[in-house]
C-alpha positions in Angstrom: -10.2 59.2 158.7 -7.1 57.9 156.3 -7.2 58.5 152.7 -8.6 54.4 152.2 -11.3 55.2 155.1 -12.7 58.7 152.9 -12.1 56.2 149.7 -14.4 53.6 151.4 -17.1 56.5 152.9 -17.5 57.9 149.4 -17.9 54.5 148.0 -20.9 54.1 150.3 -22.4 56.9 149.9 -22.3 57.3 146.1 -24.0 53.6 146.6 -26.9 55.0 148.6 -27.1 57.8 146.0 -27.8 54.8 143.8 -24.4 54.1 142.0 -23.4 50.9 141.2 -19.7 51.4 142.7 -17.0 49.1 142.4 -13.7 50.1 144.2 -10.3 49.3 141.9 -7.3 48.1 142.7 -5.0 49.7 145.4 -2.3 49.9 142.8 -2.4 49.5 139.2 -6.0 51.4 139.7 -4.9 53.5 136.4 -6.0 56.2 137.4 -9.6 55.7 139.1 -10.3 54.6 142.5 -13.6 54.0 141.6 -15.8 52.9 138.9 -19.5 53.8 139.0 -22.5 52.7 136.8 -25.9 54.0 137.0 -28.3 54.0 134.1 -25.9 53.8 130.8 -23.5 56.0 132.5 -20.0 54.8 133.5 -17.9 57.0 135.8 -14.3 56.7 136.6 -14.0 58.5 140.3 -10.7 59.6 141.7 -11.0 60.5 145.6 -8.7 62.6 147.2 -8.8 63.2 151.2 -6.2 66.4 151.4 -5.8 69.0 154.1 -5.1 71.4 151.1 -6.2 72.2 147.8 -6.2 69.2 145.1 -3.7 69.8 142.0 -3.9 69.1 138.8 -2.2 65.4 139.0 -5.6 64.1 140.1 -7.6 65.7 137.2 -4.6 64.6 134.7 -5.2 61.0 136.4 -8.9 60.4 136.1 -9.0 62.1 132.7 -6.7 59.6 131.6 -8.1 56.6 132.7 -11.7 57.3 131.0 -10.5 55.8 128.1 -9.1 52.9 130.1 -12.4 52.2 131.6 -14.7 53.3 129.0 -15.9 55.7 131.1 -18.9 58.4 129.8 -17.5 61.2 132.9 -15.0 61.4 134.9 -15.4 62.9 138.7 -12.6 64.1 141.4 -14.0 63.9 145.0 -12.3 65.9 147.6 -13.0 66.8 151.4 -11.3 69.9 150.4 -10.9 72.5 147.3 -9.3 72.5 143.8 -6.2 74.8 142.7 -7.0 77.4 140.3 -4.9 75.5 137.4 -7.5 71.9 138.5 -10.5 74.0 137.6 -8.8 75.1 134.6 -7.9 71.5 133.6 -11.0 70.1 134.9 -12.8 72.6 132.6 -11.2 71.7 129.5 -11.2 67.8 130.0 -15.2 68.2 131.1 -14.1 66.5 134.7 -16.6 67.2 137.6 -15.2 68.3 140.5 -16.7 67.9 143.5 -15.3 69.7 146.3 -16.3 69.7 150.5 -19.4 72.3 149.4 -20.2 69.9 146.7 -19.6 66.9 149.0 -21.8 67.9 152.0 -24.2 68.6 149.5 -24.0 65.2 148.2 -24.7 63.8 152.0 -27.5 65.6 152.9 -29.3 64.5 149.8 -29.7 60.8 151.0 -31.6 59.7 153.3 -30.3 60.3 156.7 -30.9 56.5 157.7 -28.9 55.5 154.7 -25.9 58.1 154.9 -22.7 56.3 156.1 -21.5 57.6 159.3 -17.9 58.5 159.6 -17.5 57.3 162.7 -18.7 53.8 162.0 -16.1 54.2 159.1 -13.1 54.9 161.4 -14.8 51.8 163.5 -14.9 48.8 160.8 -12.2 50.1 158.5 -8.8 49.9 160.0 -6.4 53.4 159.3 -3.3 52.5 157.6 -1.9 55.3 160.1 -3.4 57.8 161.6 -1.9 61.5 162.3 -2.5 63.8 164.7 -3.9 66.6 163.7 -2.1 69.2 165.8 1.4 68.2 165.5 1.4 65.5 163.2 2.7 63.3 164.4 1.6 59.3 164.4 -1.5 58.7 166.6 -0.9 55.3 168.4 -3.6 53.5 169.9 -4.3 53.0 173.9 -6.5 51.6 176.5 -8.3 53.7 179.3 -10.8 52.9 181.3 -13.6 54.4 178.8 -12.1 52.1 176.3 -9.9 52.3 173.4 -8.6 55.1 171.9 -6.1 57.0 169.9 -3.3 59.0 171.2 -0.9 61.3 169.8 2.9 59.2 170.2 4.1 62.9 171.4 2.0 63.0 174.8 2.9 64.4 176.8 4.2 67.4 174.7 0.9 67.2 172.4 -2.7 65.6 174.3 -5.0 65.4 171.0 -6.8 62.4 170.9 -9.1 60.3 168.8 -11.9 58.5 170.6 -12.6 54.6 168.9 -16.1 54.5 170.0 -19.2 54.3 167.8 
């Protein structure tokens, strides 16, 4: 799942959770990638999908666009963790951060007939690009006989793969 994929996940799941979510512009966002109402909160949401820790750029970001927005809280969402310095931030800016722990948490609180599956995700949400995750290189999509899939643009050198089906 791409960075616009995990935006669009956590989108649907903060809806089931009962959020009002609308996502913001792709640039010019100022900061949030998402704006949530529920109740008379507003919530200015910056998602991050990282394969290491988050810094403190996305805390500085989504602090600073609560006044933008109006917000009441701001929120970073990761599938990952925070740096040290984040937390620190985060503390002193009263940001929720909501790391993978905090995240699967979030999932298995809704309804498992409402939770958006990734898979579906990676189905009706076409990647920007997709890397493989053992070389990283670019994943390029092919046809077998199973149906469509992703390969890694290295094979033969590197075989990971990405199945396509639902």
């Amino acid at each position: 799942m791409d960075g616009y994929q995990f935006e669009q996940y956590v989108a649907l799941l903060l809806k089931a959770l009962g959020y009002q979510v609308s996502v913001t512009p792709k640039s010019k966002d100022y900061g949030a990638d998402l704006l949530l109402i529920k109740g008379e909160k507003k919530i200015v949401v910056q998602v991050k999908r990282h394969r290491k820790s988050v810094g403190i750029g996305a805390v500085q970001e989504v602090a600073a666009s609560m006044r933008y927005y109006k917000a009441t809280e701001a929120w970073v969402i990761t599938n990952d963790d925070f740096t040290v310095s984040a937390r620190q931030l985060a503390s002193s800016n009263d940001v929720r951060l909501i790391d993978r722990k905090g995240l699967t948490e979030l999932i298995l609180s809704v309804h498992p007939d409402l939770v958006p599956i990734p898979r579906n995700v990676l189905r009706d949400i076409p990647a920007k690009e997709i890397i493989c995750e053992r070389c990283g290189a670019k994943m390029v999509q092919r046809k077998s006989a199973s149906g469509l899939f992703y390969g890694c643009s290295r094979f033969p050198k590197c075989r990971y793969t990405l199945s396509r089906k639902a």
